[in-house]
C-alpha positions in Angstrom: 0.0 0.0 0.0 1.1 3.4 -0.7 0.5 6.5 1.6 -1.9 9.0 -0.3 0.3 12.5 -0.6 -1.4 15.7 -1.2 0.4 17.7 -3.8 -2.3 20.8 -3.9 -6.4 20.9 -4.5 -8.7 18.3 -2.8 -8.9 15.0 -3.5 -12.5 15.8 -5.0 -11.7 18.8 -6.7 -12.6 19.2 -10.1 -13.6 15.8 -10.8 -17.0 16.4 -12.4 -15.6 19.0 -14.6 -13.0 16.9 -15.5 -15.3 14.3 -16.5 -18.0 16.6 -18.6 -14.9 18.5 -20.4 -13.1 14.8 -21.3 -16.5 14.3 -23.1 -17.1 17.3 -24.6 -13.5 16.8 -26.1 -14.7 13.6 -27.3 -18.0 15.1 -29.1 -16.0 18.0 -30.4 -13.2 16.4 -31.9 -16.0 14.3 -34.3 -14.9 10.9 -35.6 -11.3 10.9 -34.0 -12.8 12.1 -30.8 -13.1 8.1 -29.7 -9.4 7.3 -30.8 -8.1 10.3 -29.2 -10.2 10.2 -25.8 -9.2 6.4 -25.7 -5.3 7.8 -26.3 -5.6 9.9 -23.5 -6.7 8.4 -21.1 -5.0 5.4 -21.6 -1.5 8.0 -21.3 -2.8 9.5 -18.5 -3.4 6.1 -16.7 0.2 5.4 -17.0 1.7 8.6 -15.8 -0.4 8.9 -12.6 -0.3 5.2 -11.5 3.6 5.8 -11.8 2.7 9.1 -10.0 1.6 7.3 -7.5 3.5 4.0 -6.8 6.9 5.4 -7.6 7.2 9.4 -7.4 11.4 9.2 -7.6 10.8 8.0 -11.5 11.1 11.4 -13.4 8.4 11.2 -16.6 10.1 13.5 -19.2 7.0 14.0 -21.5 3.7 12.6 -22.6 2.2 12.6 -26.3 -1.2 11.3 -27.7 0.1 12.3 -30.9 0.3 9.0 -32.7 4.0 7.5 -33.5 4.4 4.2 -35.7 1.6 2.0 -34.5 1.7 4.0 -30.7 -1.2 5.8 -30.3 1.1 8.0 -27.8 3.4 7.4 -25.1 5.3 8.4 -21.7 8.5 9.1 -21.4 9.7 8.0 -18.2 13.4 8.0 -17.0 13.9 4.2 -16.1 18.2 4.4 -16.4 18.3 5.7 -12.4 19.4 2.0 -12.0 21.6 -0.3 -13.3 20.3 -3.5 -11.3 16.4 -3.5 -10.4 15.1 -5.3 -7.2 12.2 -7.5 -7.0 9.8 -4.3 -5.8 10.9 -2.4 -8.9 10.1 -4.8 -11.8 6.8 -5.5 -10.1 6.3 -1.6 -9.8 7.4 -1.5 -13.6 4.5 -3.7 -14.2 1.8 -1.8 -12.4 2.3 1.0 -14.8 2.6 -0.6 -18.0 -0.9 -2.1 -17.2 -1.6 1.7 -16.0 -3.2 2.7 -19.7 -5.5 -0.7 -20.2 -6.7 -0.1 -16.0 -7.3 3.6 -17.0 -9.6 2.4 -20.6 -11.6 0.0 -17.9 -12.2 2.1 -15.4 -12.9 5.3 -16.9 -14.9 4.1 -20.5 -15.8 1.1 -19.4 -13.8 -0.6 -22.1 -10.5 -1.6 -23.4 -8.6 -1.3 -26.8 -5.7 -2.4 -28.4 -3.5 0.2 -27.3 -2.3 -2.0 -24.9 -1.1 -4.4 -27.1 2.4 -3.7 -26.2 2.3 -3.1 -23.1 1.0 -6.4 -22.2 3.4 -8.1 -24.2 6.5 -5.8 -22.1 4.9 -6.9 -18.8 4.8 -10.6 -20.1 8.5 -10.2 -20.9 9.6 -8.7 -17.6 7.5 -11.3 -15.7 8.8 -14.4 -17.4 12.3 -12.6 -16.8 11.7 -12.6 -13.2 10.9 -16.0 -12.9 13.3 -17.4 -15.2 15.8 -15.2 -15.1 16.0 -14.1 -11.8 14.4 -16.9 -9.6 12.5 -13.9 -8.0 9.5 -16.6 -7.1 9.2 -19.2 -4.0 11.7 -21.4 -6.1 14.6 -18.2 -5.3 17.5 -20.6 -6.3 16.4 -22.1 -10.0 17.1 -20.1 -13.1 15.0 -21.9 -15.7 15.4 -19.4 -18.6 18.1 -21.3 -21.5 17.7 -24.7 -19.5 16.1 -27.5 -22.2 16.6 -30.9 -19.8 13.5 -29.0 -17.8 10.8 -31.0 -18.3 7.1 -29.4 -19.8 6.0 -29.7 -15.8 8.9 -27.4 -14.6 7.5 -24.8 -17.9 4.1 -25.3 -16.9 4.4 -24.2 -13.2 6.2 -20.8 -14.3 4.2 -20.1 -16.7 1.6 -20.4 -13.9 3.8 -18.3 -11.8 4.0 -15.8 -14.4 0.1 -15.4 -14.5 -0.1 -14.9 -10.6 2.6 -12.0 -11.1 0.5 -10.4 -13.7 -2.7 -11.3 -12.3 -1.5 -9.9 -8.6 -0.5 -6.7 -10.4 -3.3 -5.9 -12.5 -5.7 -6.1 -9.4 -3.3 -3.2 -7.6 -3.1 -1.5 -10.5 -6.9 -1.3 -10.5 -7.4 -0.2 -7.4 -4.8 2.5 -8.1 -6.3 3.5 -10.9 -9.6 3.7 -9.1 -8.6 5.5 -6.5 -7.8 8.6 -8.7 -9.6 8.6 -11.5 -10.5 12.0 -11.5 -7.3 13.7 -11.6 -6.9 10.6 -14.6 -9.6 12.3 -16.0 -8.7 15.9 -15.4 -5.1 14.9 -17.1 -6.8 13.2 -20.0 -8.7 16.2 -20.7 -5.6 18.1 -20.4 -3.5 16.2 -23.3 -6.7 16.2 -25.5 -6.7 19.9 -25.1 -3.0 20.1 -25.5 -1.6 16.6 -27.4 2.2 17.2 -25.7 3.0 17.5 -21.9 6.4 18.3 -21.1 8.5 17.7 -18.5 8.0 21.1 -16.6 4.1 20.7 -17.9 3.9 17.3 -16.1 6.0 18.1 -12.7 3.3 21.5 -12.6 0.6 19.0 -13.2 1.0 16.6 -10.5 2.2 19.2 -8.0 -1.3 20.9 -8.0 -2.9 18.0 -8.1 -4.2 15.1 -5.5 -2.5 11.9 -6.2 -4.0 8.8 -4.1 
């Protein structure tokens, strides 16, 4: 659990304005309204649940102005250090399924903007339990080992799903508990497409972050 810290405003400031202005967006911007309203508050999931579970991670910009097949993006400063403890990958995971909680929560639906994100925290979970041995087995590196037998790959691969699983249920209720300054930052990147890094430090200093 994670204390909530009050950066400036009320944790119920704003929120219904937030909510009617994200809409009126949506209705304004005509048929890419929907793409962009999804875009945003799937990028606005991710910055505040890292907001909130690790504050020390510095996030350089955010963009719903689509790049490749990205419908937009954070740009968080994850080089701080060069080996990650346990806490930290599982923290990385939280916010990487920060943009699909977000798309739940707040539209009551989920796209496939999340595509890649899912497939990241996949990757980082099969590398801490093969790689790293970071589950009940702490001693067994499995990753690069073929004499393991299909059992040994089933039961990570069902340790894998528990770490996802565990951390998509936080990340909800992360996600829940602030979903209006979500909101209120959604609106704020439809409004404005590009957040940056002084834009976002502003933002989250005047705002409530559970």
């Amino acid at each position: 659990a994670h204390p909530a810290r009050h950066r400036g405003g009320s944790p119920r400031g704003d929120a219904a304005p937030a909510g009617r202005r994200l809409l009126l967006l949506q209705k304004r911007d005509g048929g890419q309204g929907r793409r962009r309203c999804a875009a945003a508050v799937h990028e606005a999931g991710h910055a505040i649940v890292s907001a909130s579970i690790r504050p020390d991670v510095k996030n350089f910009c955010i963009s719903i102005v689509p790049r490749g097949e990205a419908g937009g993006y954070n740009f968080f400063d994850e080089s701080y250090k060069t080996y990650k403890q346990k806490a930290d990958m599982e923290k990385q995971i939280r916010v990487m399924y920060g943009g699909r909680c977000a798309e739940e929560i707040l539209l009551g639906d989920i796209s496939t903007g999340a595509s890649n994100d899912l497939e990241r925290a996949t990757d980082l979970a099969y590398c801490m339990v093969m790689n790293f041995a970071m589950t009940e087995s702490k001693l067994v590196k499995i990753a690069g080992r073929p004499e393991f037998n299909n059992h040994i790959e089933n039961q990570s691969i069902e340790k894998m799903e528990e770490i996802c699983s565990e951390a998509y249920k936080e990340t909800l209720d992360v996600v829940t508990k602030n979903k209006m300054v979500i909101s209120k930052l959604a609106a704020l990147l439809m409004e404005k497409e590009y957040l940056s890094d002084v834009e976002v430090s502003a933002f989250l200093s005047e705002n409530y972050i559970a």
